[in-house]
C-alpha positions in Angstrom: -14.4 -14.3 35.4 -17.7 -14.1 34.3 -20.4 -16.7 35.9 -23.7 -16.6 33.7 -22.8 -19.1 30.5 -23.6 -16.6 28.2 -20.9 -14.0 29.3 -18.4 -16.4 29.3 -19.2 -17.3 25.8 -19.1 -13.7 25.1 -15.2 -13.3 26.6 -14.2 -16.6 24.3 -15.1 -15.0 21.2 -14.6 -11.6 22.4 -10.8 -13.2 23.2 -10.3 -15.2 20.0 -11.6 -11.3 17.5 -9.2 -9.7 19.2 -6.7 -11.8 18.3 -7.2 -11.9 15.0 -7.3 -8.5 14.4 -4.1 -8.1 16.4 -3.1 -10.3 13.5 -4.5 -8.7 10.7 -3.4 -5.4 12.0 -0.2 -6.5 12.3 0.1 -7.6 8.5 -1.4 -4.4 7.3 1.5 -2.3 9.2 3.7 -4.8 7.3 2.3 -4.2 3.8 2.7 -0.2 4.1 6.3 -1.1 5.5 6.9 -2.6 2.5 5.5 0.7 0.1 7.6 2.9 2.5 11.0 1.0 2.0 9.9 0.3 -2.0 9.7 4.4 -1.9 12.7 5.0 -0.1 15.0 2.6 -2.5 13.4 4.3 -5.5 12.0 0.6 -7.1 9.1 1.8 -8.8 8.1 -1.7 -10.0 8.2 -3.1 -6.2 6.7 0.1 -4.9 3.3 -0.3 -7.4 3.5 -4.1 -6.9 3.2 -3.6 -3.0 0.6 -0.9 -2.9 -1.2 -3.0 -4.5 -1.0 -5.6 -1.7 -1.5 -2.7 0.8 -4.6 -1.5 -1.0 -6.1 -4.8 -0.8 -5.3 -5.1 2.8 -6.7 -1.3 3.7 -10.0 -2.4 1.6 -10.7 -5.5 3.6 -10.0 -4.1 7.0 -13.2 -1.7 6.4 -15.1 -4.9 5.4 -13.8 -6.3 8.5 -14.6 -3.2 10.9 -10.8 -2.9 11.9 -10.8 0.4 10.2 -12.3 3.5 9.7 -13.1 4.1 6.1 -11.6 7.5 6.7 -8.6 6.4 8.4 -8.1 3.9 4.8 -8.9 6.9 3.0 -6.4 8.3 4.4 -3.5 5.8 3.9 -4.4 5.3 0.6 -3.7 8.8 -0.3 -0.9 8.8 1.3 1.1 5.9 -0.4 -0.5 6.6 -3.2 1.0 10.3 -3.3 4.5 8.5 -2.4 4.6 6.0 -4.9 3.9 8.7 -7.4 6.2 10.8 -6.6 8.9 8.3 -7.6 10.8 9.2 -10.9 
């Protein structure tokens, strides 16, 4: 444990970031969960509906710095090409 006041301030936020983007993280794997099983069940209403949800959540994790804009870039495409791909 750290003894100077400002690193221990430091570890309390540091500690209470990474928690919420354990969080956030978390909920983004569940929104591209829910494209991938729309997509498998061939709903294209639900699929659309939830990539929508997804997109939202792959945008605001850049804004955030949990992301790479790449690595969104790259999801994006990917649902995007999925969801599509439905009849």
């Amino acid at each position: 444990m750290a003894n100077i006041k400002s690193s221990i301030k430091r570890n309390i936020t540091n500690e209470k970031r990474r928690e919420a983007n354990s969080s956030f993280k978390s909920s983004l794997k569940t929104a591209i969960k829910n494209v991938e099983t729309a997509v498998n069940g061939n709903n294209k209403e639900a699929a659309i509906e939830a990539l929508s949800v997804a997109f939202k959540k792959l945008d605001k994790s850049i804004s955030k710095g949990v992301h790479h804009k790449n690595y969104v870039a790259n999801q994006k495409s990917r649902l995007s090409l999925k969801v599509n791909k439905i009849n």
